[in-house]
C-alpha positions in Angstrom: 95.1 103.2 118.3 93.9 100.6 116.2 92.7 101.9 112.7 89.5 100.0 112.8 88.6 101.4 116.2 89.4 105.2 114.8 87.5 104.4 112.1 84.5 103.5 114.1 85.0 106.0 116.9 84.9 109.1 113.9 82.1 107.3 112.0 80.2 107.4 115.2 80.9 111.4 116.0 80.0 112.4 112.0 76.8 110.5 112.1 75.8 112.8 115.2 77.0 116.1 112.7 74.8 114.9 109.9 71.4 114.9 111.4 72.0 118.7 110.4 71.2 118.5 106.9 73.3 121.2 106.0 76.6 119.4 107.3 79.3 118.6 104.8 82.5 117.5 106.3 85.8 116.5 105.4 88.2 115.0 107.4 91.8 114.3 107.1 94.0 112.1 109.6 97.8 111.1 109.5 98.5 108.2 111.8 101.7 106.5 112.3 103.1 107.6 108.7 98.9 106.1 107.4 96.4 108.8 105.7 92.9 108.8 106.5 90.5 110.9 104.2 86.8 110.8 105.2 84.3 113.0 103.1 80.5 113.5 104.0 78.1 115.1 102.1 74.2 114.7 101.9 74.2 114.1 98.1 76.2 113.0 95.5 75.7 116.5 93.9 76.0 118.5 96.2 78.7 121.0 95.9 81.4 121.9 98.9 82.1 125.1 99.4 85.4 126.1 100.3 84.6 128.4 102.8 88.1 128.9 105.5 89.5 125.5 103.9 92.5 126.9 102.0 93.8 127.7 106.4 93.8 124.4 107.0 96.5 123.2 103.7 98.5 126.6 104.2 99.0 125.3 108.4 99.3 121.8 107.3 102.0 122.8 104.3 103.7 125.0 107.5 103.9 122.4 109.8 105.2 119.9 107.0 107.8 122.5 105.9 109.1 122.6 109.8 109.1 118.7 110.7 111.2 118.4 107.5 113.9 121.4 108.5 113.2 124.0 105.9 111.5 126.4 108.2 111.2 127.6 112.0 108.7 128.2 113.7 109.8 130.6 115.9 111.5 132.9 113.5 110.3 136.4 112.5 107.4 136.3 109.4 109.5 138.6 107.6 112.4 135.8 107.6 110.1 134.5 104.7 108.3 137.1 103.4 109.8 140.8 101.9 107.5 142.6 104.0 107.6 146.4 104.7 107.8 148.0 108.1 
């Protein structure tokens, strides 16, 4: 997909969100080996709040750590982590 046409095509979808004036959104895309970081908010000063954001790096570290070999993930949890039965 051609980056300009992404770009247009999520443009298009976030300007729908924000009509709610309460929408903040972040976005984050990786596209043949490219990174895409869109970030709406209503004002400048508006704070973000993190609300269930630190899921999405903790999946995304995950999923790195298995494309690159140093984890499965199939195995067991307690492969990784000392965890009493």
């Amino acid at each position: 997909m051609d980056a300009l046409i992404a770009n247009n095509k999520i443009k298009e979808v976030i300007d729908k969100l924000l009509k709610n004036k309460h929408t903040e959104l972040s976005i984050g895309i990786v596209y043949d080996n490219q990174e895409y970081i869109f970030e709406y908010q209503k004002q400048s000063d508006d704070y973000y709040d993190i609300g269930s954001i630190s899921k999405i790096f903790t999946s995304l570290i995950i999923l790195k750590a298995a494309h690159n070999g140093v984890l499965n993930l199939n195995d067991e949890i307690n492969k990784y982590l000392d965890l009493d039965d």
